[in-house]
C-alpha positions in Angstrom: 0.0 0.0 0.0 2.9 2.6 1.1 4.8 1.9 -2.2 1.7 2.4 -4.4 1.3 5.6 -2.9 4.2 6.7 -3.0 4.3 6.0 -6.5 1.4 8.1 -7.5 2.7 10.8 -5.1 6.0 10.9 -6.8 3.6 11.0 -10.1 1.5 13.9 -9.3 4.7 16.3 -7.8 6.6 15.1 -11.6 3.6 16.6 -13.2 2.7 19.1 -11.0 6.9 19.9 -11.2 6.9 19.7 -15.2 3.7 21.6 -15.8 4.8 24.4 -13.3 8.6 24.4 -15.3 6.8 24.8 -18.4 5.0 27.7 -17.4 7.6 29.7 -15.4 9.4 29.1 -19.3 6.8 31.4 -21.1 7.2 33.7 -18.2 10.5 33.9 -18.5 10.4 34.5 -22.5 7.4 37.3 -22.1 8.7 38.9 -19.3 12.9 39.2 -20.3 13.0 38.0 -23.8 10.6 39.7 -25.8 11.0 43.2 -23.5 14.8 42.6 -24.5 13.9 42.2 -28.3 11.3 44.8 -28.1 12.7 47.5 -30.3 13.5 45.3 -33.0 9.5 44.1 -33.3 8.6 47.6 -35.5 5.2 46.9 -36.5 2.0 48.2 -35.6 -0.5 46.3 -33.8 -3.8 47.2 -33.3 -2.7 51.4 -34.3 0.1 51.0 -31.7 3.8 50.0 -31.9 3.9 46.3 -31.0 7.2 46.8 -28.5 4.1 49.4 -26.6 1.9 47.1 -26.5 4.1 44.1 -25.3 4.9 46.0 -22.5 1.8 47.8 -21.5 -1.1 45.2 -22.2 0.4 41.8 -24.1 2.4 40.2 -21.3 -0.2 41.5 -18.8 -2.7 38.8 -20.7 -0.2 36.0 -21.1 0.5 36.9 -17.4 -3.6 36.0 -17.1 -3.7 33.6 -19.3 -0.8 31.7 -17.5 -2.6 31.8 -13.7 -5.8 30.8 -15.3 -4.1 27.6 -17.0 -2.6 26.9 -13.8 -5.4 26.8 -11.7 -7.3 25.1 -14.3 -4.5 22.2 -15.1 -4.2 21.8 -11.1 -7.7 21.3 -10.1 -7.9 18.6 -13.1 -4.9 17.0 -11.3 -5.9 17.1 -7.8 -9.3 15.9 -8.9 -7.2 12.8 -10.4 -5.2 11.9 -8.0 -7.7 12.6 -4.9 -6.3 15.5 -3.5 -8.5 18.2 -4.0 -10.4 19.9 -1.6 -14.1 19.1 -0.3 -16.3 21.6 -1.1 -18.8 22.8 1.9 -22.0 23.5 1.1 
């Protein structure tokens, strides 16, 4: 019993682990790389310069985007694996 759940403990932190890797990866990119590379993106987008609108509204969506995917992609796990929380009614 203790080596099966160990097992599927070690599972769920490897994807919890991989999925959170993956995502701190497009933080990364959105937050250092494209603000780096920003002056070299010279094309409007939406009326505005695209490095402008990287900075002032893009990565605050992907920032969005990324806590929303997280929270979704957890729940799905911790509904899997039996650790999510009871809800009280």
């Amino acid at each position: 019993m203790q080596a099966q759940v160990s097992a599927k403990l070690q599972e769920y932190w490897r994807r919890n682990l991989r999925v959170t890797a993956i995502l701190m990866a497009i933080w990364f990119i959105v937050t250092y790389v494209v603000a780096f590379f920003a002056r070299e993106l010279s094309f409007n987008f939406f009326g505005w310069p695209f490095s402008f609108y990287m900075a002032a509204q893009g990565s605050l969506v992907v920032y969005v985007v990324i806590i929303w995917y997280y929270a979704r992609y957890m729940n799905n796990l911790d509904h899997e694996y039996g650790v999510d929380e009871e809800e009280e009614e």
